[in-house]
C-alpha positions, 0 to 999 in steps of 0.5 A: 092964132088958133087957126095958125095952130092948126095949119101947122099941126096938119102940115106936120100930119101930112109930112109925116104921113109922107115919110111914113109913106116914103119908107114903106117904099123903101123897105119893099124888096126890089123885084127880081130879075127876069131869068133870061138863060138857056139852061133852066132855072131849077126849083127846090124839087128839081134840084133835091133830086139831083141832090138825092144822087151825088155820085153823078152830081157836081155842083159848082158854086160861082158866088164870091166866098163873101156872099157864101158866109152870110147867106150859106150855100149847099153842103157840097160843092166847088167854089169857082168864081164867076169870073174866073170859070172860063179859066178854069174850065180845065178842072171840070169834071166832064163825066158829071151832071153840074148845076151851077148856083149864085144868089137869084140865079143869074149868074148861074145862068149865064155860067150855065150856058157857058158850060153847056157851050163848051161841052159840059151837062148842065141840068141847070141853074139855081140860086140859092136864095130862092132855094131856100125862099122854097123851103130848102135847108142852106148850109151856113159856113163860118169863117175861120176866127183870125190866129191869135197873135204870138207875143213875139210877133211886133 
C-alpha cells in the first residue's frame, strides 16, 4: 500500500513539474521577427534626433487606432493605416523627411519602402514598442468616454 502511495505521489510531482514547465514555455515572448526592408530601422537616438527638428520631420503612424490607444504612439503624427497609404499617397507631404511607425516595425518598413518607391524621403522606420523597450517616452491616447444618452432618445 505504501509503495501504491508513493508512485501516485511521484506521478503528481512529475505532472506537475511538467505543467509548471509547460507554462514557462508559454509565458516566454515570442522572438521578434527579423527586419527584412530597405529603408533602415531606426533606433531611439536616431529617431530623437529626428524628433529634435519637427519643422523638417513628418511622422506617419500606419498602426490601427485600436493598437495606438493601448500601447500609445508619438505625440505628434498622421494617422494613415496601412492599408490604406497607397491610396493616400496624394496627402503626403513631399518636402518632409518621414519616418514611418507600427509596433515592431514591420510594418513600417514595408510602408517605407513604398514610400521611397514612389518618391518620397524616408529616413526610416521604427516601431514603437521597441522605442520604448529603449527608453523612449510614448504618448498614451485616451479614447473619447461615449456620449451620455438624452432621456429623449428611445
Amino acid at each position: 500500500m505504501y509503495g501504491k502511495h508513493l508512485f501516485i505521489a511521484a506521478a503528481a510531482a512529475a505532472a506537475i513539474s511538467a505543467s509548471f514547465a509547460w507554462a514557462a514555455e508559454q509565458a516566454a515572448p515570442a522572438p521578434a521577427a527579423e527586419y527584412k526592408y530597405k529603408s533602415p530601422q531606426l533606433k531611439r537616438a536616431e529617431l530623437d534626433a529626428l524628433l529634435a527638428k519637427p519643422e523638417s520631420l513628418l511622422v506617419i503612424d500606419v498602426r490601427r487606432p485600436d493598437e495606438l490607444t493601448a500601447i500609445g504612439g508619438l505625440p505628434v503624427y498622421l494617422s494613415i493605416q496601412a492599408k490604406d497609404l497607397e491610396s493616400n499617397l496624394a496627402y503626403i507631404p513631399r518636402e518632409r523627411v518621414i519616418v514611418t511607425v507600427s509596433n515592431h516595425a514591420g510594418r513600417a518598413g514595408a510602408a517605407a519602402d513604398l514610400l521611397v518607391s514612389r518618391g518620397f524621403n524616408v529616413a526610416g522606420a521604427v516601431g514603437a514598442q521597441n522605442y520604448e523597450a529603449e527608453g523612449g517616452a510614448l504618448t498614451k491616447v485616451a479614447p473619447p468616454a461615449p456620449a451620455p444618452k438624452s432621456a429623449d432618445a428611445k
